[in-house]
N, C-alpha and C positions, 0 to 999 in steps of 0.2 A: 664202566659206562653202561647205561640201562639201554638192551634192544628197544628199537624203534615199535617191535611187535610187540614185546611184552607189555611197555610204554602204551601203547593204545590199546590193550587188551582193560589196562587198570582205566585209563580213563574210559573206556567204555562199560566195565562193570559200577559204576560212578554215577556217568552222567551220560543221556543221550547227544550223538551226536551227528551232523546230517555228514555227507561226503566230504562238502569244502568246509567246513569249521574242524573236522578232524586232520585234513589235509594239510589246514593252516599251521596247525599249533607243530607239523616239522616240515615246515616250508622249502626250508635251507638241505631239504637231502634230496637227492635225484637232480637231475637235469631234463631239459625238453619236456616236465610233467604240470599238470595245472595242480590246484589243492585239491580240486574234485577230484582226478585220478589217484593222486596219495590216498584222500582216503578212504578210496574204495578200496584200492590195493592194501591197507591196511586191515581194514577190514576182511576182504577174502582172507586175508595171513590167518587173522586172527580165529578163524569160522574153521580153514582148514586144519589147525592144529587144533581147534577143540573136538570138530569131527574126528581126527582119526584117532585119538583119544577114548571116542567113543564106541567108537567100531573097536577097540580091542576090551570093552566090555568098561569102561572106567566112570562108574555112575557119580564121581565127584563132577567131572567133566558137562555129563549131562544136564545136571542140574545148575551149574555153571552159566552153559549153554542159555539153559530156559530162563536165566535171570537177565542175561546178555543180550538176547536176541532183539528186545524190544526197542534197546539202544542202540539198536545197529541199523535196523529197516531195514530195506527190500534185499541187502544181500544175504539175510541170513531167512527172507521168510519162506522161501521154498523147503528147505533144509527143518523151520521149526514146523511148519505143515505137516511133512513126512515123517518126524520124529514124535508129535504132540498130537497132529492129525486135527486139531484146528487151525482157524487162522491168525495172526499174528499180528497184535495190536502195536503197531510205532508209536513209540512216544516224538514226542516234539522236541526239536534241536534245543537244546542249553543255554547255547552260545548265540544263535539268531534268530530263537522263537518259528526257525520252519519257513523263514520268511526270504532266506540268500539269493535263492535263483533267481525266485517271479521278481526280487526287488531289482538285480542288477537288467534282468529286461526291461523293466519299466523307466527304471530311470534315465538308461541310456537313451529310449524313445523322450523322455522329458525333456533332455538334456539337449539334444538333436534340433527339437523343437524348437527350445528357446534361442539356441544359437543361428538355427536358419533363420530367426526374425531378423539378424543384424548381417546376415550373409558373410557369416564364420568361417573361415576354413581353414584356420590352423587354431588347434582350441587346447585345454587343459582341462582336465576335472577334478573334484576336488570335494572332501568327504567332511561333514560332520555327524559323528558317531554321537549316540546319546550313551551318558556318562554308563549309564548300568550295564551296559552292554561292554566296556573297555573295562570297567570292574571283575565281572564276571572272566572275561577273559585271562585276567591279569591273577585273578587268583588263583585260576587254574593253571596256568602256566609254574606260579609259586609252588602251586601243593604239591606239584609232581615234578620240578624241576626242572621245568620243559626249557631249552634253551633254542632251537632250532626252527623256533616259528615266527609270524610275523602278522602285525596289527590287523583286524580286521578292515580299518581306513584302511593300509596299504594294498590290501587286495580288493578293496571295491573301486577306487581309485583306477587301478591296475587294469581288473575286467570289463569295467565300464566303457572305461577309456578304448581300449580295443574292441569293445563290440562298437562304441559309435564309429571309431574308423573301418572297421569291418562291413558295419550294414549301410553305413551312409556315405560314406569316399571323403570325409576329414582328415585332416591330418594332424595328430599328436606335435607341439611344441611346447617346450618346458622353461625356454630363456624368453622371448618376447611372443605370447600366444596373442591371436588377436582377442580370443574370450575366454573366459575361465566360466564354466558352469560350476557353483558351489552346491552340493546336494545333503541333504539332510537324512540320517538315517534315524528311525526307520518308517520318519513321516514320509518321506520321498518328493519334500518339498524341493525346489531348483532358483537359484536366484543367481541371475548373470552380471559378469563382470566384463566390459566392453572396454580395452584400451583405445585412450585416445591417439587418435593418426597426427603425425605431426609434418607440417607438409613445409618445407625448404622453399620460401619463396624470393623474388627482388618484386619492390613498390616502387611504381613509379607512379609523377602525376605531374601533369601536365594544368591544369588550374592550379592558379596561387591562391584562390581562396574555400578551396574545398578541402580541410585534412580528416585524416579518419581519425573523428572525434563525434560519441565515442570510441573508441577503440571495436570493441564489442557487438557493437548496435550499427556500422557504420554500413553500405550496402555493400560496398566491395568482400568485405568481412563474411557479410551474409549471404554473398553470391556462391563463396567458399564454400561456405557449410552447407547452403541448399545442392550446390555440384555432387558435395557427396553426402546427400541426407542425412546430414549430423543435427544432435541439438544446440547446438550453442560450441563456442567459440572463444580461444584467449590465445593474446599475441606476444610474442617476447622477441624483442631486439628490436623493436620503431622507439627510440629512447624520446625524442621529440618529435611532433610532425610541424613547421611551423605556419601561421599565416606569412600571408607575401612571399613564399617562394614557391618555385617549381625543384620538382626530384628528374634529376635529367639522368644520361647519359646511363655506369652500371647501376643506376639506382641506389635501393638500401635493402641490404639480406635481413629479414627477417625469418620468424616461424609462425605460424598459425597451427595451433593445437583445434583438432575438429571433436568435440565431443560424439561418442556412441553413433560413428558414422556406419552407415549401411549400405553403401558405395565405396569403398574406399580405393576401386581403379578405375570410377567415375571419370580421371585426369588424371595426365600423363608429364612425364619430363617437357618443359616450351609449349604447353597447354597454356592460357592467359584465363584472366575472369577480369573483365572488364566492367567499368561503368563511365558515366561521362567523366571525361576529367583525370581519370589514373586509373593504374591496370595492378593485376598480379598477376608474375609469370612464374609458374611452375620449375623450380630446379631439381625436387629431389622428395621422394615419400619416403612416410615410420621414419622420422627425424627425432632425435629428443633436441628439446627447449636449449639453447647456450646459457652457459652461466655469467655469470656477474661478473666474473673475471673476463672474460674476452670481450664481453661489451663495453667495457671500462675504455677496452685497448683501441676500440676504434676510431678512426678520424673520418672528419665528415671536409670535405671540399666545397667550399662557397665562390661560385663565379656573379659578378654584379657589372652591373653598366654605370657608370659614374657620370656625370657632368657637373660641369666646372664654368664659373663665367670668364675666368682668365685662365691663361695655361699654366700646367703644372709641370716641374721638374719631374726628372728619374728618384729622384733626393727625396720630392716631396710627398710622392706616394710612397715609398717604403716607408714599413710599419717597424 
C-alpha cells in the first residue's frame, strides 16, 4: 500500500493543489481533522522530508523541491524564499480553480438568506457540481489510485451545512427538513425547496348551504393558508361535502397541505380558523396526506328529521 506522504508528494509534483482538495482525495484517514488540515499536514510531510534531504546536501531533492513548491503555496513559500531567495509564484488549485474557501463562505451566507425568507429552521443543503470539475476529480483519483477520499459535493454539502448552523443558529435535518437550499457549483447560484406543512384538521359546518367548494378557493381554506403565509393550498380526505346538510358533532378529519408557508407555528393544536357557517380546528402539524386506502374505510353517519302524515311502525322505518 502506497504512503499517504509519498501519495501526495506524486500528486503534488503533478498537479497544484489548495489544502482542502489535497485533503479531500484521503478523507477517510485521521479522525476529528477537516480536509483543510489533511492537507496542510500533508503537505508539511511532504516539505519536511524534501528539506532534510536537502540539508544533507542532496541536489536531486532541491530541484525537486523548486518544481513542487509552487504546487504546494504558502506552506512551502518561506522555505522556497530562503532557499531560491525570491518569491514564490502559486499556482492555482487543479481541482477548484482557487475558488473552495471564498465559495463555501458565500454560499452558506446565500443559503441562510434564502432560507430566512420562508423562516427555516431546520434546513438541508444540497450541491450541484459542474460536470468538469467531478471529471477532473475522478481522474485523479484513477491515475493514482486514490481510494480514501471523498466527492467534492460531499464536502461542500458537509461545510456549508455547518457553517450555516454555526454562523446562523439552524439546525441540520436530513429526514423531513423544512427547506433544502440546492446550490450550484461554482456559479453559487441557490434555489429553495420549501416542504409543504400539512396540518391535521376536523370541518365542521354549521350552514346546509355553504360547502367548501372550491375546495381550494374556498375562504375557510384560504383563512388557513393566510394563518400561515403560504401560497396556496390542497385538501385530502373531505371525499364529499354535500348541499342540505350540516357536519355536526366529531366532524370530518381532514388535511390541508399549506404550500411554501412562512409561519408554520402561526397555529396551534385546538387553534380554529373560522368563517361564517363552518370552522377548522387544529389537531395536529407536518402531517403527510392519508392514502386512498384508509379513506375508502371510512364511514360517514347521517342523522335526519323525518315526517310522516300517518304514523309509522318500528318495521317500517328499518331499512
Amino acid at each position: 500500500m502506497d504512503d499517504p506522504v509519498e501519495q501526495a508528494e506524486k500528486l503534488l509534483a503533478d498537479v497544484p493543489l489548495c489544502d482542502r482538495c489535497l485533503g479531500r482525495l484521503f478523507a477517510m484517514l485521521g479522525r476529528g481533522l477537516s480536509n483543510a488540515e489533511r492537507g496542510r499536514a500533508l503537505k508539511l510531510a511532504v516539505l519536511m522530508r524534501l528539506h532534510a534531504r536537502i540539508r544533507e546536501g542532496n541536489k536531486e531533492a532541491l530541484e525537486r523541491f523548486r518544481a513542487i513548491a509552487p504546487n504546494m503555496g504558502q506552506p512551502a513559500s518561506r522555505l522556497y524564499e530562503e532557499l531560491f531567495g525570491s518569491r514564490l509564484e502559486v499556482r492555482q488549485c487543479y481541482l477548484c480553480d482557487g475558488l473552495l474557501d471564498a465559495f463555501i463562505e458565500e454560499a452558506a451566507r446565500k443559503a441562510y438568506e434564502a432560507l430566512k425568507e420562508y423562516n427555516v429552521k431546520r434546513f438541508l443543503i444540497g450541491v450541484r457540481v459542474a460536470s468538469k470539475y467531478i471529471n477532473r476529480e475522478e481522474e485523479l483519483k484513477l491515475r493514482y489510485q486514490l481510494k480514501y477520499g471523498e466527492s467534492l459535493k460531499s464536502e461542500l454539502k458537509r461545510e456549508i451545512g455547518k457553517l450555516v448552523q454555526a454562523r446562523y443558529g439552524l439546525e441540520p435535518e436530513f429526514s423531513r427538513p423544512e427547506g433544502v437550499a440546492m446550490i450550484e457549483f461554482p456559479e453559487g447560484l441557490v434555489e429553495v425547496s420549501i416542504r409543504r406543512l400539512g396540518v391535521s384538521a376536523t370541518y365542521r359546518r354549521w350552514d346546509r348551504w355553504s360547502p367548501i367548494r372550491p375546495y381550494e378557493e374556498h375562504p375557510l381554506v384560504q383563512g388557513l393558508v393566510k394563518a400561515f403565509e403560504g401560497s396556496s393550498a390542497s385538501i385530502y380526505g373531505l371525499v364529499r361535502d354535500e348541499i342540505g346538510v350540516r357536519v355536526l358533532g366529531l366532524g370530518v378529519p381532514l388535511v390541508v397541505e399549506v404550500s411554501k408557508p412562512k409561519a408554520r407555528g402561526a397555529l396551534d393544536r385546538g387553534d380554529r380558523v373560522q368563517v361564517i357557517g363552518s370552522e377548522l380546528e387544529v389537531n395536529d402539524l407536518d402531517v403527510e396526506p392519508p392514502d386512498q386506502e384508509s379513506l375508502s374505510r371510512r364511514v360517514r353517519l347521517y342523522r335526519c328529521v323525518m315526517m310522516s302524515e300517518s304514523p309509522l311502525s318500528e318495521a317500517a322505518l328499518s331499512l
